[in-house]
C-alpha positions, -999 to +999 in steps of 0.1 A: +277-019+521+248-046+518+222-017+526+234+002+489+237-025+475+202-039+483+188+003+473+208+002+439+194-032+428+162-023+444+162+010+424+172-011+390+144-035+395+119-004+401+133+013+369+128-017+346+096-028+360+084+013+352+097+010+317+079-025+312+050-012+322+049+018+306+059-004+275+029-022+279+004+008+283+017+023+252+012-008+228-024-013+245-035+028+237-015+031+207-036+030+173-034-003+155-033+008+121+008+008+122+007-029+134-020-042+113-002-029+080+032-027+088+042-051+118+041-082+095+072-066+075+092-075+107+078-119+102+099-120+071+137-142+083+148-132+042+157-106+026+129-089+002+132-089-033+117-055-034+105-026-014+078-003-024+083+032-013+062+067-018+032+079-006-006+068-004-004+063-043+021+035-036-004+021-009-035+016-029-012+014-061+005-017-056+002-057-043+026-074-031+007-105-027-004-106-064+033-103-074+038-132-052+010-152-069+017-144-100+056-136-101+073-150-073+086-119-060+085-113-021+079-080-018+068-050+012+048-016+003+059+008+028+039+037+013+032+059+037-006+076+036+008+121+026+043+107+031+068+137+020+095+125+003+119+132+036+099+108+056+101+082+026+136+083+031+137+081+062+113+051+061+138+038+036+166+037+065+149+024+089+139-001+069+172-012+054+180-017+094+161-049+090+164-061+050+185-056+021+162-055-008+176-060-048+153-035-058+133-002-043+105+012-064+102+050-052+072+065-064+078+099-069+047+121-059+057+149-035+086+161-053+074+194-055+075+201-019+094+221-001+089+210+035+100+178+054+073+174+071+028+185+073+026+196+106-011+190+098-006+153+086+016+145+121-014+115+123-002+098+096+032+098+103+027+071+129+009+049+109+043+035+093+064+044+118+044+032+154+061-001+142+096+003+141+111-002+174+135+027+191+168+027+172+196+050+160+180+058+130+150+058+146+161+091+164+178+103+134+148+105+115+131+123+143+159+151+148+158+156+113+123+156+100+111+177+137+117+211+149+098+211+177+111+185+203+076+180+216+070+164+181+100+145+181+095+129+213+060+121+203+076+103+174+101+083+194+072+075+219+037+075+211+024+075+244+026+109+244+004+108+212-020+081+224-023+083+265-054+101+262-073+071+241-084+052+269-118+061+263-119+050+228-101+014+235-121-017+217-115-050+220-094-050+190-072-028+206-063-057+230-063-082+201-053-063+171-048-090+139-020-083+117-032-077+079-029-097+050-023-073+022+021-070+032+011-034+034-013-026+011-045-010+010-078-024-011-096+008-021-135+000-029-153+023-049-157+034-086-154+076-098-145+087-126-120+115-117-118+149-140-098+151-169-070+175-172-050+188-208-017+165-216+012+186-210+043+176-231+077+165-219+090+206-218+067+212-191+090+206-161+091+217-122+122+228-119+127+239-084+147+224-059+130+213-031+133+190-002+114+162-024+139+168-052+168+163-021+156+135-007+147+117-035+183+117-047+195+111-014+175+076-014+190+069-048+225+078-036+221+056-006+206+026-026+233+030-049+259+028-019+243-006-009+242-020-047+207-016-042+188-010-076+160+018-080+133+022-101+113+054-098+075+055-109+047+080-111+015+057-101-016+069-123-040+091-121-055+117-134-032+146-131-034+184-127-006+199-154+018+207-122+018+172-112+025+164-146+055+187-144+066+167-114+063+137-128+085+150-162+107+165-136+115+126-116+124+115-155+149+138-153+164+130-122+164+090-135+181+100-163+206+120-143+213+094-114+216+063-140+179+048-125+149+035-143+115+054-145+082+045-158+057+074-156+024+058-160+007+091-167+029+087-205+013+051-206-030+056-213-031+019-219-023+003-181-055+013-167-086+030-172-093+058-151-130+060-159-135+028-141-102+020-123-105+049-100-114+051-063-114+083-065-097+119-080-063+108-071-064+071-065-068+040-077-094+013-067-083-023-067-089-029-105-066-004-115-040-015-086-042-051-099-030-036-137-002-020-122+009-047-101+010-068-131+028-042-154+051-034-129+055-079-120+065-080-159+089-050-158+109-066-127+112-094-138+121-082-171+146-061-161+164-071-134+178-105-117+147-116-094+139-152-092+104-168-092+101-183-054+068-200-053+087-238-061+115-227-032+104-244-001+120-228+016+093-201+009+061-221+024+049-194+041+044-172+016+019-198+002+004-195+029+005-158+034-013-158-003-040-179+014-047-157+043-046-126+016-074-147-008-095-149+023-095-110+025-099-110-012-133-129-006-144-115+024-146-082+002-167-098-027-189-110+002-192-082+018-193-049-006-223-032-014-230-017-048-232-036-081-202-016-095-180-019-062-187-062-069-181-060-107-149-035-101-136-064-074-149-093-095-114-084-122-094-105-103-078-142-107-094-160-077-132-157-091-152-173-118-188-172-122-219-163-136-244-134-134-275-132-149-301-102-159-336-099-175-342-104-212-335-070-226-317-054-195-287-031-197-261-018-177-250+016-173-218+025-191-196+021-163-212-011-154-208-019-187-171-012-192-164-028-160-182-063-167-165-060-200-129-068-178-143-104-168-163-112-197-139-142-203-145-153-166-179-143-156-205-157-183-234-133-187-269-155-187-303-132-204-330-153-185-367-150-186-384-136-153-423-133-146-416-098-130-420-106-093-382-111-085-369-088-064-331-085-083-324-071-115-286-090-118-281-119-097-246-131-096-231-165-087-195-167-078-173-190-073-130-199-059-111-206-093-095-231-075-123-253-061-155-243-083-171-241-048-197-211-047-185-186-025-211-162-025-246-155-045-251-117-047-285-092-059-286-064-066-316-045-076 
């Protein structure tokens, strides 16, 4: 009796010590990008006020650390880079496993498609969803989003996904650092994307898709959990069948009793001339006038409180701090007067750049220094023709008038 005894706890130990190690191999070959943006979502002990759903639009689209700043609103962007809007939901769920939000803002690109899933954009996937551990809804998602079980096991463990990555392991991948942003992405760069005819409010995609089904089954659900929604349509500049999506989500907000804003409808947020990253997205100048658009409209319009006296919200202060650093280690660090000027519309900078007597920027350089006029003062200065810079820059923290960096550019 002692003997099987001894072999069936010697077998348990053997089993656990497998899993732990196989546990361990899979977090060291695993990508990181899943816990850089989307571990820190699991720090928060509270509830967040608001969760930020959709697609890469959302990503680059939205901050929540400048609605913190200047708001008070904790908030998570759980955009997911191609996200369909079956795997938003699903994201939604698993989510909801580990907060109860007042408020999701769905944006609603992706309606018009039909599948659940891009079996071409299976890479993706696993940058939101790496993070959230095994659970029941874990495996629901997978059974339903998956028709081939290969995928779905890849999705419940990545290892299968990642085992072959030894060769490609860094140092980082033993000491990955958890972002700043609560799930955001800063996009650097300035394009002006093509411009496309304004449809009007009759032209409407009408089919019923998966992204039409999903999207009201997130409402539904919300609605079931006295969570509120607001839908969106993030800006850019688009095609006339994205335009019919977008009419297309106003009629499902109307239908489902939900609040919509469809920035395409609203010229006046941002400038896509100079707010752009690039065709489809925006760059951090046009996220920061969203951000603030939609800070006023939730704050407006529904029962959200301003945190930043609560104590018991200290380390959101100091989340914000950590997030500043990234905002200057990007003004630091940029190349490209128009990349610096595009960054430079932000509240943590003032300064002062100077230029030759008689020197002009280019149109977009123009347009974009006009955004910080009132906080960059622009010097004409008298050179002898041997200095090496044509605008010289000097900027400093807001906060401390301390220089934090002198930049050239010739």
């Amino acid at each position: 009796m002692k003997k099987k005894i001894g072999a069936f706890l010697s077998t348990i130990i053997t089993i656990v010590l497998t899993i732990a190690v196989l546990a361990g191999l899979t977090w060291v070959v695993e990508r990181k990008q899943s816990y850089t943006r989307i571990k820190p979502f699991f720090d928060e002990a509270r509830n967040y006020d608001v969760l930020f759903l959709g697609t890469s639009h959302m990503i680059d689209g939205v901050y929540p650390m400048q609605l913190w700043n200047d708001y008070g609103i904790s908030s998570y962007n759980l955009g997911g880079n191609a996200n369909t809007m079956a795997l938003t939901y699903w994201t939604m769920r698993n989510a909801l496993d580990y907060t109860t939000p007042k408020v999701v803002v769905l944006d609603c690109l992706q309606l018009r498609v039909y599948g659940k899933v891009n079996s071409e954009k299976l890479n993706n996937y696993h940058d939101v969803f790496d993070s959230f551990p095994l659970s029941p809804n874990k495996i629901f998602a997978a059974t339903d989003l998956f028709h081939e079980s290969s995928d779905e096991a890849e999705f419940l463990w990545d290892f299968i996904q990642y085992h072959s990555r030894w060769s490609n392991l860094s140092a980082s991948d033993l000491n990955p650092q958890k972002g700043t942003t609560k799930g955001a992405e800063i996009k650097i760069g300035v394009k002006k994307p093509p411009v496309y005819k304004t449809m009007g409010d009759d032209n409407i995609f009408m089919d019923d898709t998966n992204g039409v089904k999903y999207l009201e089954k997130i409402i539904e659900e919300c609605q079931s959990m006295n969570i509120q929604v607001l839908l969106t349509y993030i800006p850019y500049s688009a095609q006339p069948t994205y335009q019919a999506e977008a009419n297309r989500a106003a009629l499902i907000a109307e239908t489902k009793g939900v609040n919509y804003i469809n920035f395409l409808k609203l010229p006046d947020v941002v400038d896509l001339e100079i707010d752009s990253f690039d065709n489809t997205h925006l760059n951090s100048s046009g996220a920061r006038k969203v951000t603030d658009y939609l800070g006023r409209y939730l704050m407006t319009n529904y029962n959200l409180s301003d945190h930043r006296p609560d104590p018991e919200y200290a380390s959101w202060i100091q989340a914000y701090d950590a997030y500043r650093g990234t905002v200057f280690e990007n003004v630091k660090k940029t190349s490209g007067l128009s990349n610096v000027l595009m960054l430079l519309n932000e509240e943590n900078f003032v300064g002062d750049i100077y230029v030759p007597a008689g020197y002009s920027f280019s149109d977009t350089n123009q347009k974009l220094y006009g955004q910080i006029a009132g906080t960059f003062t622009l010097h004409e200065v008298e050179t002898n023709g041997k200095e090496k810079w044509k605008v010289r820059m000097i900027i400093r923290d807001v906060r401390t008038g301390k220089i934090v960096v002198r930049r050239y550019f010739t």
